[in-house]
N, C-alpha and C positions, 0 to 999 in steps of 0.2 A: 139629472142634469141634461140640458139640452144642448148636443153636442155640435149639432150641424148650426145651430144658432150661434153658439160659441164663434167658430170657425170661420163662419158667414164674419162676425164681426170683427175678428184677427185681420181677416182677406182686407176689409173696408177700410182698415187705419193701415196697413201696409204698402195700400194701393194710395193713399193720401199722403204714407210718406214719402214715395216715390215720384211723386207726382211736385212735392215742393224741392227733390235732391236733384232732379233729374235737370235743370236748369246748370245749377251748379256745377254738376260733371259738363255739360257740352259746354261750359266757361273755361273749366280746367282744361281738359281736352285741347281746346284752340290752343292757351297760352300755352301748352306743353309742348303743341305743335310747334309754335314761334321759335321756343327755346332753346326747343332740341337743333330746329335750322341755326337759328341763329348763333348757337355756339357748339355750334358741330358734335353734338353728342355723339355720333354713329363713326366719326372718324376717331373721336378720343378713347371711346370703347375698343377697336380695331386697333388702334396703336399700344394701349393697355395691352390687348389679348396676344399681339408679338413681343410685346417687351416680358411677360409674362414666359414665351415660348422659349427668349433670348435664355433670360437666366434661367431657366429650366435648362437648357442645352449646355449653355457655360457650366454649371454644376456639375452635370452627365459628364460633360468633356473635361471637368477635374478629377472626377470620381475614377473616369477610366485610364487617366494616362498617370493618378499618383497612384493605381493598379499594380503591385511589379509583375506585371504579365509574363515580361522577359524570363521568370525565377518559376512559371507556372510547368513547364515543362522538366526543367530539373527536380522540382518538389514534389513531380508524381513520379518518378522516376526510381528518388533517393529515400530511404528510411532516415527518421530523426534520430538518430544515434545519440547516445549520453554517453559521455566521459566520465571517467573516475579523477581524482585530484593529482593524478600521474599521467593525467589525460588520455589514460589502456579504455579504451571500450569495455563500458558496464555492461550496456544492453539496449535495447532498442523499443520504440514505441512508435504507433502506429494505428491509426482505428478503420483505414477505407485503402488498406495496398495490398496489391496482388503480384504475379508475377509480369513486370511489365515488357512487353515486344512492342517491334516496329511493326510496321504493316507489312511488309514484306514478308515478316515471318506470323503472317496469320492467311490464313486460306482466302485466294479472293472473292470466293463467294461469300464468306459473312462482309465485307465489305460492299456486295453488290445487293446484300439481302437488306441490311441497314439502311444503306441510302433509296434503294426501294420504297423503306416502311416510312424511315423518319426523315428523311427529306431527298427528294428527286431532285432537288435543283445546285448540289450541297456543289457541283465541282464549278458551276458556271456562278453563284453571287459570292458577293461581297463579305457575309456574316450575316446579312438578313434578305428576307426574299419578301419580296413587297406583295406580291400573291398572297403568301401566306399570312402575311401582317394586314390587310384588306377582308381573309376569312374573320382571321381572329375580333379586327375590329366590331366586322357584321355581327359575330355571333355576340359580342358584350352588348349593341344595341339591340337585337330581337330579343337579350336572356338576359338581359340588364349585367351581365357578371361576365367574368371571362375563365371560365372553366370550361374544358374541354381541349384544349391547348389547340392545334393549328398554325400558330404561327413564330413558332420558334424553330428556328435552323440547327442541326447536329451542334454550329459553331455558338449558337445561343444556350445551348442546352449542356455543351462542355463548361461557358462561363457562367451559368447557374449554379451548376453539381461542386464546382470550382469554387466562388467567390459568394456566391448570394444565398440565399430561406428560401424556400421553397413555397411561398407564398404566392398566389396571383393576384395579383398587383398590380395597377400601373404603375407605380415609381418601381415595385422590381423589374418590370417589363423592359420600361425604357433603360433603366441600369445595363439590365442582360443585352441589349441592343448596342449600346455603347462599347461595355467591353468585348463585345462579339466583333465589332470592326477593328477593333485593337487587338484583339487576337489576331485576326485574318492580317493582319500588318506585321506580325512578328514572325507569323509559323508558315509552312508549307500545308498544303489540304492533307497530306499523307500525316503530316506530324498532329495534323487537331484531328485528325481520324484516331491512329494510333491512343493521342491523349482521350480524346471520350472512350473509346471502349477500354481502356486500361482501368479508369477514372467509370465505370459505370457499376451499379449490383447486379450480379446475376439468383438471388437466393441462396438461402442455406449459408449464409458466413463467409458468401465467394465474392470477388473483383476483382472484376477485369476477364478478357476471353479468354485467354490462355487458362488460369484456374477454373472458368467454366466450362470448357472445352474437355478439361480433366476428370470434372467431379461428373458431368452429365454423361460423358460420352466416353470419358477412358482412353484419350489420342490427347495430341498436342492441338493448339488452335491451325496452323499449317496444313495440317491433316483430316480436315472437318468436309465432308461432303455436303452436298447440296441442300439433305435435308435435314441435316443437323446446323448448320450455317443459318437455313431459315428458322429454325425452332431457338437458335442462341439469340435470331435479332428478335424472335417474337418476346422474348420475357423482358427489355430492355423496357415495356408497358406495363408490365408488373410481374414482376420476377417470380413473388411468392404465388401469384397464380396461375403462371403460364410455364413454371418448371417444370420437367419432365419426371421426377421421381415424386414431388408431391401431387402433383394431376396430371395424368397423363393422357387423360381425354381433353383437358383444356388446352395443354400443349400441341399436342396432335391438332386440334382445331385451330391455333393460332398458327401451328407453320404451316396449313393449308393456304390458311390467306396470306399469309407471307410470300410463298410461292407464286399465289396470283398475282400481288401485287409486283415479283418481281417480270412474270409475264408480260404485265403490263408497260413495265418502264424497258422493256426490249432486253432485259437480261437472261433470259429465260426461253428457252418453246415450251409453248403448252405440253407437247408431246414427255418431255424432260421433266415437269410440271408433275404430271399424273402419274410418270413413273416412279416422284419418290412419294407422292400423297399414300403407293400402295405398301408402304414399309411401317410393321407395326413400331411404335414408339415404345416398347417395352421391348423389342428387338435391340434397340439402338443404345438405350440406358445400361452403363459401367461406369460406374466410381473408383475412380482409382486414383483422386484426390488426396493429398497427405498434406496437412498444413504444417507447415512448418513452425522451429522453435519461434517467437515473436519475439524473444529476449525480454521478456516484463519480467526479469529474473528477481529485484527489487522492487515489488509490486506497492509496497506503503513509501518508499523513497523516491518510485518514478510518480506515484499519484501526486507527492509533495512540488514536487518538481514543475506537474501539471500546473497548481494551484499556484505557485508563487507566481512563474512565469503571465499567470492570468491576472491575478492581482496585484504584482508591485512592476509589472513591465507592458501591462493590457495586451498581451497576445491573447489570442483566442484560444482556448484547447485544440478545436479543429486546425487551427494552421501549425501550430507547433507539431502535432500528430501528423500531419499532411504535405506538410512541403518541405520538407530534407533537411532539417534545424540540424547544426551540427550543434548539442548545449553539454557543457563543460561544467562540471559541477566540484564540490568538497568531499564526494564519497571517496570512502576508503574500505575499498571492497573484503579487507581484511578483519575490519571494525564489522562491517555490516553481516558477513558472513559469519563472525563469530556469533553474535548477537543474533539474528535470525536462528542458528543452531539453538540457542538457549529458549526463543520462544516454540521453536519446534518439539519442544521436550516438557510435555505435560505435568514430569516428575517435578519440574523447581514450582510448579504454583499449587494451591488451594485445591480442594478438590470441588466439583461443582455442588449446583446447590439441588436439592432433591428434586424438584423440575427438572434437571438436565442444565439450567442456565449457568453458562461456563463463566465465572470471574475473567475480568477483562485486563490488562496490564497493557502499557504502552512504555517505549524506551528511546531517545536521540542522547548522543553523543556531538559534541558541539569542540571545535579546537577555538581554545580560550584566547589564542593569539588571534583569532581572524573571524569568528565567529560562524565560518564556515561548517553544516552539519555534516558530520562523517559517516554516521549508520545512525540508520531510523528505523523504528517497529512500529505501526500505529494499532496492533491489537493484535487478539488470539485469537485463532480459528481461522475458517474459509475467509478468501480475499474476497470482495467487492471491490468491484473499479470505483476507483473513486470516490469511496464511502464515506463513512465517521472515520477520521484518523484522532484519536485519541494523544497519540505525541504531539499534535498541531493545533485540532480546533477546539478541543474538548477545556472547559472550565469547571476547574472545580478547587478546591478550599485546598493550599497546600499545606496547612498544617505547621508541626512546626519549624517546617524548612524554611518560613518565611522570620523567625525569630533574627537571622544575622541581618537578613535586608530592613528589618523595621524598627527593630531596638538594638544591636551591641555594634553595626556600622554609625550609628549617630552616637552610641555612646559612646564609641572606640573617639570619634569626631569632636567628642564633646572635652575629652580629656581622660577621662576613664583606662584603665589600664587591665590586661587581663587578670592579674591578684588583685583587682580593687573588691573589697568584699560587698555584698548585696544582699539586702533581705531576703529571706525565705522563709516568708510567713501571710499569711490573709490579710487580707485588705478591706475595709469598708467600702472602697469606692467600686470593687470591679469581683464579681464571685469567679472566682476560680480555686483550682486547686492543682498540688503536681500528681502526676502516672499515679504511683503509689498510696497519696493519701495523705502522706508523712513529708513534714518540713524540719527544716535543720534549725531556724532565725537567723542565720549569716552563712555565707558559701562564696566560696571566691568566683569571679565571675566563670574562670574557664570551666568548674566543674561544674557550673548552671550552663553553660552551653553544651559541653560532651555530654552530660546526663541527661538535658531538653527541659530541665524545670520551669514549672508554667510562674511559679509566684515572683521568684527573682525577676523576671521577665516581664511581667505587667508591673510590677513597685518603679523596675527602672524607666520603664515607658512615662510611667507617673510623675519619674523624675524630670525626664530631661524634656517633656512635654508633649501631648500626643502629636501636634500639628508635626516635628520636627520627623517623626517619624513616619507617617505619613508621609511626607514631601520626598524624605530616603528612599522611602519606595518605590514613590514613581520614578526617581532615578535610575533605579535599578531595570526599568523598562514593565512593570507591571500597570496594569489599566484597574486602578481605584475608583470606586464613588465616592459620594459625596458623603455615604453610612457607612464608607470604611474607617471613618474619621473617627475611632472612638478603642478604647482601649483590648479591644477584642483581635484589633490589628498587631497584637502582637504574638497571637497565638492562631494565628492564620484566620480567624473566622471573617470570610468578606462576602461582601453580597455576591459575587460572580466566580472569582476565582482566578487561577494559571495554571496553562496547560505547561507537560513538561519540558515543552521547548525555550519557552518562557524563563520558565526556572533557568534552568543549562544557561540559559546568555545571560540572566542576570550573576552564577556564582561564578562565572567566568573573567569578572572583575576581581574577583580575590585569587586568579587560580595565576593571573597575568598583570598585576601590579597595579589594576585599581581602572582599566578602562572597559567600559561598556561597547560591544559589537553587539551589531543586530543577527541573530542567526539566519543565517543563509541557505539555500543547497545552490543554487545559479550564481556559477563564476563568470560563465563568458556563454552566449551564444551567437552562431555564426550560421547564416542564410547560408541557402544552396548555392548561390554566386559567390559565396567566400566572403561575404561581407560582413564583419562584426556589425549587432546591431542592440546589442547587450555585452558593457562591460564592467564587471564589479570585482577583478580579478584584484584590485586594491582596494578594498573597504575600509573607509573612515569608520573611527571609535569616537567616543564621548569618555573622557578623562572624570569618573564619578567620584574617586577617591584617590586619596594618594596612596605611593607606594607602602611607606609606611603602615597607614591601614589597613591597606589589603595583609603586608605580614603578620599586624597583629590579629588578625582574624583568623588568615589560617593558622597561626600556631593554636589557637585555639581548638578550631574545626580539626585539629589533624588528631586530637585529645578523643573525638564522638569515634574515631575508629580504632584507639590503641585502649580506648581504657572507656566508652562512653557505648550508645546506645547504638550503635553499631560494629560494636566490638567481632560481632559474630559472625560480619557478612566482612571482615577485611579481606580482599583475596593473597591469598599466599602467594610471601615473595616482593610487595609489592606496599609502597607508603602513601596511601591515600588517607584528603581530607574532607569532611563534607559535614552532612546533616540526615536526618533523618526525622520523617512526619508522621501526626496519624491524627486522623479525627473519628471521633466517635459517633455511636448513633446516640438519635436522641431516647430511645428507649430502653439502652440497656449500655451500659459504659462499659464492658467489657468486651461487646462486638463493637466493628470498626466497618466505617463507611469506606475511608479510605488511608492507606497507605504508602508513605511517599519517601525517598530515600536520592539523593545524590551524595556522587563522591566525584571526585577532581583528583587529579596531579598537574603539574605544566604541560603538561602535552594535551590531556583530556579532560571533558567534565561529562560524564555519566548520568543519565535526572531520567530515573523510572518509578511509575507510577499504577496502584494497582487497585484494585476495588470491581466492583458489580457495578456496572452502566446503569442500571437501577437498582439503590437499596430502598430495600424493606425490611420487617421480621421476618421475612424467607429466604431475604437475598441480602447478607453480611457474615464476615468471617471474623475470627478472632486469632491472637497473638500479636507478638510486637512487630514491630518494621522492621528491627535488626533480624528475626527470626524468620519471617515475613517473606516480605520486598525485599529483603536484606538478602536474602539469598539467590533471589533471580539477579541481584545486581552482582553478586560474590562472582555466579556463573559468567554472568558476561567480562565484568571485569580482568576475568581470569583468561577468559581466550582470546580479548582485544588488547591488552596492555605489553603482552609479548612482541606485539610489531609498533608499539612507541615508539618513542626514541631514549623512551625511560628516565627521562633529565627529573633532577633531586630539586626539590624544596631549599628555598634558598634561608628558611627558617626554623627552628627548635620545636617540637609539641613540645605545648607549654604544662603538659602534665609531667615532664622528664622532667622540667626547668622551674617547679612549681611557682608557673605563672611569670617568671621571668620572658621576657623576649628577646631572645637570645637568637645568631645564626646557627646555623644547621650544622656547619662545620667545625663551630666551638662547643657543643654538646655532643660531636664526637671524640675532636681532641681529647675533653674532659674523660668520656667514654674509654676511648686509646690510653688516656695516662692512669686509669684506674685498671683496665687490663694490664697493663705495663706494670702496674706495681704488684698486683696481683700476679703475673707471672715470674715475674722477680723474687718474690717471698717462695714461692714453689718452686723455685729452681735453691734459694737457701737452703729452705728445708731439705728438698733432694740430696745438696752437697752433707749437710748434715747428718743426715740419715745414712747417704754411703759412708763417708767416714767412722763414724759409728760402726757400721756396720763392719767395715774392716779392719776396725782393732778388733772387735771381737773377732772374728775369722782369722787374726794372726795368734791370738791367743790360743785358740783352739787348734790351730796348728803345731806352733809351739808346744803347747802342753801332750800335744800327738807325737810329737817326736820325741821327747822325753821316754814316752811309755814306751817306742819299739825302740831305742837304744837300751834300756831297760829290759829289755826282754830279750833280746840279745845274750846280754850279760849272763843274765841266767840260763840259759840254756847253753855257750858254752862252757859256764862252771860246771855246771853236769856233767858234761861229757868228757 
């Protein structure tokens, strides 16, 4: 192919198209020119690009004055402390505080080594230095980007660290610029000094100069010489590279120029300069840092804490951690303490599986009157901040804990009564079977609840309709599909599941006369100014059944713990009502995925839940729930119900009452008047029995005196 001919002939129709456009544009061209005069495009562009600037600046100037800037100085100052439900400090939380000082009590050479490095101009502007906002500009147009920073002020870079992502940006830019004038308006230059270096990292886990002043150097910040001052403002550009225990040549090299620059800005003589540049920085390094307790004494109930507060109130983790929240919560350090003991004690669970993989268990306790969480575990083992919490987010199949919320509350609803008798036998419509294997054909209903029979429990689902129950359940606050919809719903099996916090507020309707609360741990929180800014210290309920219901259900439930499938974890001493779950694996029915058990009184509802985070053939256990779960629950039970208030059931187990619904206090009467007659007959018999007994004893006396009168006689005839 002949290329340059090709080419040649491209060039020739290119050059001819150009030649008929090229008219065309110098027509455009003019008219463009007319149009743009004659309707002022240059001025309407120009009024566009201020109006543009205006609500850019209006926004800035909302962003930074609905800021509580005023609240920025008490919230690096104060720890967010957490209340227990007696409002006694639990413990405290906190992810960027150190020990915080004034400037006065810091040496003022890091004050003069700072303002040296990170801005010269910091005591004469505003919050921004137009100098430096002129480099920074220049350098985004030569480097198209703005990294390298330049033009942020101490008071820019406090309301960064403070308020904004660390992003370079220009809307962070201009943000940081905004609230840096609004700082400069609230604070004194000593006090936004103070706050950036309190509010800064120095490496190693450290904030703030005073704790860096300790771990690096072994003195108080007050006590910091010349070239330790310069070597504490050189890491403030990168701490983990310029600290003196992990580099100490890098350090040394960066308070060299610290030095200089402080020479430079007149703080300094050279001569002063050289004498500390000759001081080895492995001379000067002593740690004698000690961190203190943090108070994260409740590590899965402050995480929860974290979480609500983020999600049902949108505070951010960082501000709640960071600025001096005083939050009030429903712990009950009593509850938590007991319970925490019982996960710390390896003895109440499973042993692991032969990989080492530890069975996982999670446990909240919930008050049924308020639905406030009292003690929470979200798992076994080492803590992760803020990890999987098992008591909270975790979804999985409860088994058949979920029987009273899906079928015997609608049937209790429907008209059903606990001696109403119920099939217990297979079904055509739905394969199931009970634990054991074995069915009876008829069972009154409370011994299909205290036992957990699967077949009574899908026949009545059958009965009274699956939609009906389904609907009960989402009453009860649990999150259904659309595939929950089907008779499997009555033996827990759902596409997603409930975690056991879940559980706990839904049985908390039976435990409290029939109303739904949402569980809680945040009662009230209160900013660093004292200003309530979260209040839920009165939580509305949702009224899902009546009182009546709720009794006839727990007389039932209180049956799974005196005579029913929980029989073995009741704690001594003590009359709880509840349920007990399990679900099995699909490959072998007598190992278990998972394991689920709640019990209640009026005061408490208890909902722990146990299994492997992941099963497989390697990873599942076996036994019942009562035997189980049942006993991590016996233990806690046992050490949290002593600080109750211990208040009684206001109804009969309807295993005493066979299935009557009866109060509590007329099954003890009956109780009292059957000991009463029974100690009456034994106090008969006793009288009887003495009596008896002392004719004979008079007889045998009698007939004893005869013989020594009798004997008498004869021996003084003798004599």
């Amino acid at each position: 192919m002949d290329f340059q001919r090709f080419f040649s002939t491209i060039k020739k129709y290119l050059s001819s198209f150009w030649a008929w456009l090229k008219p065309y544009l110098v027509q455009f061209h003019y008219w463009r020119k007319r149009v743009w005069k004659k309707y002022h495009v240059n001025k309407i562009l120009l009024l566009l690009g201020l109006v543009v600037i205006l609500v850019m600046s209006i926004y800035l100037f909302y962003i930074a004055k609905t800021t509580k800037v005023q609240e920025l100085k008490a919230g690096l100052q104060e720890e967010t402390v957490i209340y227990d439900n007696e409002e006694n400090e639990a413990g405290s939380v906190s992810s960027q505080k150190g020990t915080y000082i004034e400037v006065d009590d810091m040496s003022p050479y890091v004050v003069d080594a700072v303002v040296s490095t990170e801005d010269r101009n910091f005591y004469q502007h505003r919050g921004f230095d137009i100098k430096g906002i002129a480099r920074a500009g220049l350098r985004m147009v030569v480097r198209r980007n703005t990294s390298g920073g330049g033009g942020s002020t101490i008071t820019q870079q406090l309301a960064k660290n403070a308020y904004l992502s660390l992003d370079q940006t220009f809307n962070r830019k201009a943000k940081e610029l905004f609230l840096a004038i609004e700082i400069e308006k609230n604070y004194s230059k000593d006090e936004i000094m103070s706050m950036y270096l309190n509010n800064s990292y120095f490496g190693n886990g450290v904030w703030g100069v005073q704790d860096a002043a300790r771990k690096y150097f072994g003195v108080d910040a007050a006590e910091l010489t010349i070239g330790e001052s310069a070597t504490i403002a050189g890491m403030l550009r990168g701490p983990s590279l310029y600290n003196p225990i992990d580099n100490p040549e890098n350090a040394t090299n960066r308070r060299d120029t610290v030095l200089q620059l402080m020479v430079d800005n007149d703080e300094l003589s050279a001569q002063e300069a050289q004498q500390e540049e000759q001081v080895a920085m492995n001379d000067l390094v002593n740690d004698t840092y000690q961190q203190e307790d943090e108070g994260y004494q409740y590590p899965y109930y402050f995480d929860a804490v974290i979480e609500e507060a983020e999600e049902r109130y949108d505070i951010k983790a960082e501000d709640l951690m960071n600025r001096g929240y005083k939050v009030y919560t429903a712990l009950d350090m009593n509850f938590q303490n007991g319970m925490q003991d019982v996960y710390d004690n390896n003895g109440y669970f499973p042993a692991d599986a032969d990989d080492g993989t530890m069975v996982q268990s999670a446990s909240v306790a919930v008050d049924p009157n308020t639905g406030g969480v009292q003690a929470l575990v979200g798992r076994r083992g080492e803590h992760t901040f803020r990890g999987f919490n098992f008591a909270t987010d975790m979804k999985r199949s409860p088994g058949s804990t979920i029987k009273p919320l899906s079928v015997y509350t609608p049937a209790l609803e429907a008209g059903y009564m606990p001696d109403s008798v119920l099939k217990d036998e297979p079904q055509d419509y739905y394969d199931a079977k009970n634990f054991n294997g074995e069915y009876e054909g008829e069972v009154p209903m409370y011994q299909a609840v205290a036992q957990s029979l699967n077949l009574p429990a899908v026949w009545l689902l059958h009965e009274l309709g699956i939609n009906k129950g389904y609907n009960k359940t989402q009453e009860f606050g649990l999150d259904l599909t659309k595939s929950d919809n089907y008779y499997g719903l009555a033996l827990g099996g759902l596409e997603y599941g409930a975690s056991p916090m879940t559980m706990a507020g839904a049985y908390g309707s039976f435990a409290n006369g029939g109303t739904l609360y949402m569980p809680h741990l945040i009662t009230k929180i209160v900013d660093a100014n004292g200003a309530v800014i979260v209040d839920n210290t009165k939580p509305d309920g949702e009224k899902i059944i009546s009182k009546e219901t709720s009794n006839e259900m727990t007389s039932m439930l209180l049956g799974t713990f005196s005579n029913g499938t929980a029989s073995s974890a009741n704690p001594y001493g003590y009359t709880v009502a509840g349920k007990t779950g399990t679900t099995e694996t699909d490959y072998d029915p007598d190992q278990n995925n998972d394991q689920w058990i709640i019990g209640y009184t009026p005061d408490t509802v208890i909902s722990t839940w146990l299994g492997f985070e992941k099963t497989d053939e390697k990873h599942n256990f076996s036994g019942t729930s009562g035997d189980v779960v049942g006993q991590v629950f016996k233990a806690q039970a046992e050490n949290m119900l002593p600080y109750s208030n211990n208040s009684q059931f206001d109804v009969a187990d309807a295993y005493a009452t066979g299935g009557k619904v009866t109060a509590a206090s007329d099954e003890q009467e009956d109780s009292s008047d059957e000991e009463g007659n029974d100690w009456q007959q034994d106090v008969d018999q006793f009288t009887d029995d003495a009596r008896e007994g002392l004719g004979e004893f008079g007889e045998r006396v009698k007939e004893g005196g005869k013989e020594l009168i009798r004997g008498f006689k004869e021996r003084f005839s003798n004599d």
